[in-house]
N, C-alpha and C positions, 0 to 999 in steps of 0.2 A: 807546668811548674807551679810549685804550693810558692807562699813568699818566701825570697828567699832568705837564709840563714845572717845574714848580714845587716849592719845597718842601713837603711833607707838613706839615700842621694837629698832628699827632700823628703819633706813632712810638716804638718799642721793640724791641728785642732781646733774647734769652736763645739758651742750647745746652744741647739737651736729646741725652741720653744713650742716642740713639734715630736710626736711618740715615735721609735726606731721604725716601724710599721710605712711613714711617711717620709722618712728619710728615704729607705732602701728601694723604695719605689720611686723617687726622682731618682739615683742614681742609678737603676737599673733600667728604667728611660730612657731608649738614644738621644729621641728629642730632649726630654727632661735635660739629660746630663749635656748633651752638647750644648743648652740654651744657656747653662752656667758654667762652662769649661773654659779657661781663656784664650788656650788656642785655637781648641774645637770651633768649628765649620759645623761639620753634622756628622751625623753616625747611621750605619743603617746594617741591618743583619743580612751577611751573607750565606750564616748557614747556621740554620735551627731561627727561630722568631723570638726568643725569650732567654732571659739568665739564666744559663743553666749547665756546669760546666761540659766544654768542649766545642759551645754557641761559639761560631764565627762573626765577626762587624768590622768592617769596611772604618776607618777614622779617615776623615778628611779635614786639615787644620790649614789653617793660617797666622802669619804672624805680618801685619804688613802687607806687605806685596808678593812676600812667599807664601806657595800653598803648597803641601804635600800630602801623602794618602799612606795610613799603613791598615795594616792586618792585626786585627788584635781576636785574642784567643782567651776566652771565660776560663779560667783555672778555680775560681770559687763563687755558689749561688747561694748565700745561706739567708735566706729570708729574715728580714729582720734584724741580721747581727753582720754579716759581711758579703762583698761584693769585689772581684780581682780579674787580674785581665793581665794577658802577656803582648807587649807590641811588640808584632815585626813589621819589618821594610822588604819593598822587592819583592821579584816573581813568586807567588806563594809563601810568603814572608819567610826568605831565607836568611834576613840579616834581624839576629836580633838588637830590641829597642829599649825596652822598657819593661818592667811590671810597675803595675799599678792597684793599689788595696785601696778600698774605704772600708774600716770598720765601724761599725752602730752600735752602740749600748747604751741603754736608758740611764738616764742621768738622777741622782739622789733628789734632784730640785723637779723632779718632771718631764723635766727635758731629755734629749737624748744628746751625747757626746758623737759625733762622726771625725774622725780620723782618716786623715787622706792622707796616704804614704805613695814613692814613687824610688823603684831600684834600677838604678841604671844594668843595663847590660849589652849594651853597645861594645863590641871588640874593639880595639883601641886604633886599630887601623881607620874604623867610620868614625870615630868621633870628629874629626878637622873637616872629613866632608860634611857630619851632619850640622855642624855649626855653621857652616856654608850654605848649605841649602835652606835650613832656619832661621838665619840670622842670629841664633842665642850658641854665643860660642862657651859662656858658662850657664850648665845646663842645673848647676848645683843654685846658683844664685838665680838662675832664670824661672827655676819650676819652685822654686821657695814661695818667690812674688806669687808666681800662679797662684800654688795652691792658698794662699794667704787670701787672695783674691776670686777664687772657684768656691771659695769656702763659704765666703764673707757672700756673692750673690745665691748661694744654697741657701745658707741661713733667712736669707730678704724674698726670695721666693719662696720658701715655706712657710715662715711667718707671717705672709701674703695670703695665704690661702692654698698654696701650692699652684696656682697656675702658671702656666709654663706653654 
């Protein structure tokens, strides 16, 4: 799935003081990105090694005392400008999750702009179980915070040096 046509559930922006080049390589980082994700646990490729669409990764999150695992599917690998990913849930990830975009563009001051957007696409039937299994029964105010805060340690690890 490209993103989809609608608006984004969630969304945030910050400019980090770091070229698109070093951005799009932390988030295309499992380690990278799980080490600033708020929910994320870890991430690891289940099929293909690298961003590239059609690459499969394993997420493994928690929030608390919940943990849960989906299936997330590379929809976009563009070096340097953007990075997108479809979650599913279940055997083969038959319930869909999520999409998720970060997009990169160099900023007038130097910087680069990252954009992290999130479209819900959960059927309405999983939404009540998955704010059960999660804990976050509002997923619109809950992934806001995230990304506010996924953003804000991106920024601090780049800024850093990038280690991760």
């Amino acid at each position: 799935m490209t993103s989809p046509a609608g608006p984004a559930l969630a969304s945030g922006s910050t400019t980090v003081r770091v070229d698109p080049d070093a951005v799009y390589a932390l988030v295309t980082d499992l380690a990278g990105l799980a080490s600033v994700a708020v929910e994320a646990e870890s991430m690891e490729w289940v099929a293909g090694t690298e961003a590239s669409p059609g690459a499969v990764f394993r997420g493994r999150n928690r929030n608390g005392l919940r943990r849960w695992s989906t299936r997330c599917t590379v929809t976009e690998a563009t070096p340097g400008r953007a990075f997108a990913f479809d979650v599913d849930y279940g055997p083969r990830g038959v319930v869909p999750i999520a999409h998720w975009r970060y997009d990169v563009e160099a900023a007038s001051d130097g910087g680069t702009l990252v954009t992290e957007r999130m479209w819900d696409r959960r059927p309405s039937w999983f939404v009540g179980l998955g704010g059960l299994a999660t804990g976050v029964r509002d997923r619109r105010a809950g992934n806001t915070a995230n990304i506010e805060a996924t953003l804000d340690r991106l920024r601090v690890v780049l800024e850093r040096g990038g280690a991760h």
